[in-house]
GUVOLO-24644 format. One record per residue (C-alpha): residue in one letter; x, y, z. Coordinates in steps of 0.05 Angstrom, whole numbers, plus 5000, padded with zeros to 4 digits. Layout:
AXYZ...
//
This chain:
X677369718851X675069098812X677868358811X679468528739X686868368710X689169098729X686669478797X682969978778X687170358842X693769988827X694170378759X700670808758X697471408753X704671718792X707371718722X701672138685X706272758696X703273408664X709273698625X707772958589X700573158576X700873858561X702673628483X694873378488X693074068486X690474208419X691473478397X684873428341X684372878302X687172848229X684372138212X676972038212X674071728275X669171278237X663471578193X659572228225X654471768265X659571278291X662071438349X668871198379X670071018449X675970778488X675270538553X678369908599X673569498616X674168778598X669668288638X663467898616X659468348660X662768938633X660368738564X654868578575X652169368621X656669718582X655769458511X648069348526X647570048548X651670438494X647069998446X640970298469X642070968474X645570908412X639370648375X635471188402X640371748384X641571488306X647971368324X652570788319X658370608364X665770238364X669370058428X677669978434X678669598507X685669828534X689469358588X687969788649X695469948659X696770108593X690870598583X694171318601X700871088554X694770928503X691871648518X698471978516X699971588442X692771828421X694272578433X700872648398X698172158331X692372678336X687672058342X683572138408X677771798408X669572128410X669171848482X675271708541X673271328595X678371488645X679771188726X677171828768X684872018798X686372098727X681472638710X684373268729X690973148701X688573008637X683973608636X689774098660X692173908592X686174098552X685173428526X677773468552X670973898531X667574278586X661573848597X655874288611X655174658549X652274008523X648173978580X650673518619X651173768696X652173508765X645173588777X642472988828X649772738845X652972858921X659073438913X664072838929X661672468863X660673048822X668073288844X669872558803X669272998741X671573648758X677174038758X679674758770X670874858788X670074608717X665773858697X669573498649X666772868664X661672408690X661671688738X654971388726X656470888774X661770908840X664970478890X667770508950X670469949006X666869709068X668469019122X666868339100X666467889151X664667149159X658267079191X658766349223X666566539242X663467099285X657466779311X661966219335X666366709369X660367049402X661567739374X657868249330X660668599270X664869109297X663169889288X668870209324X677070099320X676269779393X671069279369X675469109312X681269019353X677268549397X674168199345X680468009303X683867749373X678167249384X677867049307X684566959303X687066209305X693465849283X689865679216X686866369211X688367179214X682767529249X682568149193X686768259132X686768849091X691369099031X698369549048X701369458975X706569908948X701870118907X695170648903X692370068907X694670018990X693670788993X686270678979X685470139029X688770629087X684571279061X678871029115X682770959176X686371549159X680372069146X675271879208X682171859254X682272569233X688872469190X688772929123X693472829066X695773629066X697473349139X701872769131X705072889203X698672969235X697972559289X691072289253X695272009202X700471759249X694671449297X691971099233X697970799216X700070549283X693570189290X694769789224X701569729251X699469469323X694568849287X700468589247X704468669313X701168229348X699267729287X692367949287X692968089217X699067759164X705468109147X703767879085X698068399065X703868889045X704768428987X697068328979X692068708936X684868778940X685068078890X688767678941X685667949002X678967648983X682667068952X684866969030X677767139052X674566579008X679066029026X677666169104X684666429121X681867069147X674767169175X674767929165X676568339098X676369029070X673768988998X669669278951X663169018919X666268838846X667468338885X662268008907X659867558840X666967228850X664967178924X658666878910X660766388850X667466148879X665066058957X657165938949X656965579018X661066119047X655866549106X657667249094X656267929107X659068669096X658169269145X661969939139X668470099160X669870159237X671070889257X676371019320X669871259364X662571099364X657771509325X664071849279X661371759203X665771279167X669071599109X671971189059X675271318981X669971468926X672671028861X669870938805X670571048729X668571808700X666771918623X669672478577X669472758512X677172928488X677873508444X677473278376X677373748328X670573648301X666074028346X659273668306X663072998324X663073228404X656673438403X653872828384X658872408428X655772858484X649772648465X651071888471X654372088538X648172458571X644171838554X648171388581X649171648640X641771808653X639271528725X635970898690X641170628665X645570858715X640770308757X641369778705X649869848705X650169888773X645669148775X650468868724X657069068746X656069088836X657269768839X652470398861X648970988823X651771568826X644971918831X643472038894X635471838882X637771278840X642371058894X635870948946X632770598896X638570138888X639670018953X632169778966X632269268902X640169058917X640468958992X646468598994X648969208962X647069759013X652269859061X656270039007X650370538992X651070839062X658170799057X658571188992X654371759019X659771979066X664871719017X670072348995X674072348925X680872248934X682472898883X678273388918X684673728955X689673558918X688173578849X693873338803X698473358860X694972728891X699272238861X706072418892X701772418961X699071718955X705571468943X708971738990X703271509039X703670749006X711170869024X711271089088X706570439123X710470009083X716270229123X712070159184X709569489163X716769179129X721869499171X717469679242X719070409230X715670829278X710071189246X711371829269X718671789235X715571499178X710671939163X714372539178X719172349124X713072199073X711872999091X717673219082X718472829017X712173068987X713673819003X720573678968X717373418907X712474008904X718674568912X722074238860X717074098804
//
């Protein structure tokens, strides 16, 4: 997730229903996509620092490859309508950059080129960030950087308070009590109606033990009733199920909450906006000492869409391997506060960016939100997202909440 206009994880990726994609399937392009060198690529990224990795780097390899390059920026929100309105005007572009929950619906369509007979391969990448790409044991795409969430905390705020940055639920629980004051919340975190809130509960959920083909479980339900017991007892603001990622760190920088889960794109807001501001990140607290946190993988994976013009693929494959080569996998990752998703890269970064390497260790236990699922994901994150905001809004017991979430996702899947 990024502090850009549009989540990356808010994006409505519910509506990318199949029967909507399956027209994609065959889609080539009847107007040229520039001359046979120029390659055309679509993609949503839109900040300064965004320009200036991803245009710097596509420049490069460009220059080495003969090759020149355009780039259309989409609105985040509107980039799957975009994608859809590509494939039926038969005008995909050479390269799709596409949010990682979005893969494997698109590639059930047969929008996307099976990536390794151009030689590009999951070789030096953890399963959880190779599984980014895949789908149905296929590689259709490629994340040469990922995220992932971890605790901010205010350093002074807890030194003041006496109390180290907590590793376990308990320790959290404790810690947010004696941070708490009537001008402060101890912890805030984001329980939007939205992926966006799904994301955020992923952690708790998967080191309780809770598993989204077991919404009833009781680690789901355990998850959710801690979340539910800090806003209980005003540890942590009703608000936060309005709140995403933006305002929660928003909240965190103008010292109405001295603890925060976030992500590192946001950290050169952090740093610019609160320079004064004594801060620190550790991972997320697991319900019992010496679990492994396990947090969301995110992060942005790179296709090639079935054009048409197989010479035209080949060489946008070409641009692709290059730019997703470990070295400039390093240099992205610098620009944009995000992590390679080499694993060798990834110790390297972690050693030159040490503000950077919890989320290192946190992304090497990390798990892709897709790997169960598959296309089916959506309708599970949104029934989870709906389910705690019950428990949150209304004080719905968990247990009933989350047992209707269950039942509601099996009745989706019978019916579709």
């Amino acid at each position: 997730m990024s502090a850009r206009p549009v989540s990356r994880r808010a994006l409505g990726v519910g509506a990318l229903a199949v029967p909507g994609l399956l027209g994609l399937a065959g889609c080539g392009s009847d107007v040229g996509n520039g001359g046979p060198n120029d390659i055309r690529i679509v993609d949503y990224y839109n900040t300064p620092a965004d320009d200036v990795a991803i245009n710097g780097t596509f420049e490069k390899c460009a220059e080495e490859l003969g090759l020149t390059f355009s780039r259309e920026k989409v609105p985040g929100d509107q980039l799957i309508a975009k994608v859809l309105q590509m494939g039926s005007s038969r005008t995909l572009p050479d390269l799709l950059m596409l949010d990682n929950p979005n893969v494997q619906q698109v590639a059930a369509s047969g929008a996307l080129a099976p990536l390794e007979q151009y030689g590009i391969t999951t070789e030096g990448l953890t399963d959880p960030v190779a599984d980014l790409g895949m789908y149905d044991g296929t590689l259709y795409g490629i994340a040469p950087t990922v995220n992932t969430i971890a605790l901010f905390y205010d350093a002074a705020a807890l030194e003041e308070a006496g109390i180290a940055p907590p590793t376990t639920w308990e320790e959290l629980h404790e810690a947010a009590a004696a941070l708490t004051t009537p001008e402060r919340y101890g912890l805030a975190f984001s329980a939007i109606a939205s992926y966006e809130g799904t994301w955020q509960f992923l952690p708790f959920m998967w080191t309780n033990g809770g598993d989204e083909t077991d919404l009833d479980g009781e680690g789901v339900i355990g998850a959710s009733r801690f979340w539910s017991d800090l806003v209980r007892e005003g540890l942590v603001s009703r608000s936060v199920v309005n709140w995403g990622q933006g305002d929660v760190i928003d909240q965190f920088k103008a010292g109405n909450v001295a603890m925060v889960v976030n992500g590192p794109w946001n950290i050169a807001g952090l740093e610019a906006d609160t320079p004064d501001l004594d801060w620190d990140v550790v991972t997320i607290p697991v319900p019992e000492a010496g679990t492994d946190p396990v947090a969301p993988l995110g992060g942005e994976v790179w296709t090639v869409p079935v054009t048409g013009d197989e010479e035209k693929q080949k060489k946008a494959a070409a641009l692709l391997k290059a730019f997703v080569a470990p070295e400039n996998q390093l240099y992205m990752a610098g620009e944009r506060s995000t992590i390679p998703g080499d694993t060798a890269a990834a110790e390297q970064f972690a050693g030159e960016h040490p503000e950077l390497s919890t989320f290192v260790e946190q992304v090497s236990t990390a798990r892709s939100r897709t790997a169960q699922l598959g296309p089916e994901w959506p309708r599970t994150a949104k029934a989870i997202y709906t389910a705690n905001q019950r428990v949150l809004v209304d004080d719905t017991d968990p247990a009933e909440a989350f047992d209707e979430a269950s039942r509601t996702v099996e009745a989706s899947r019978t019916a579709s």
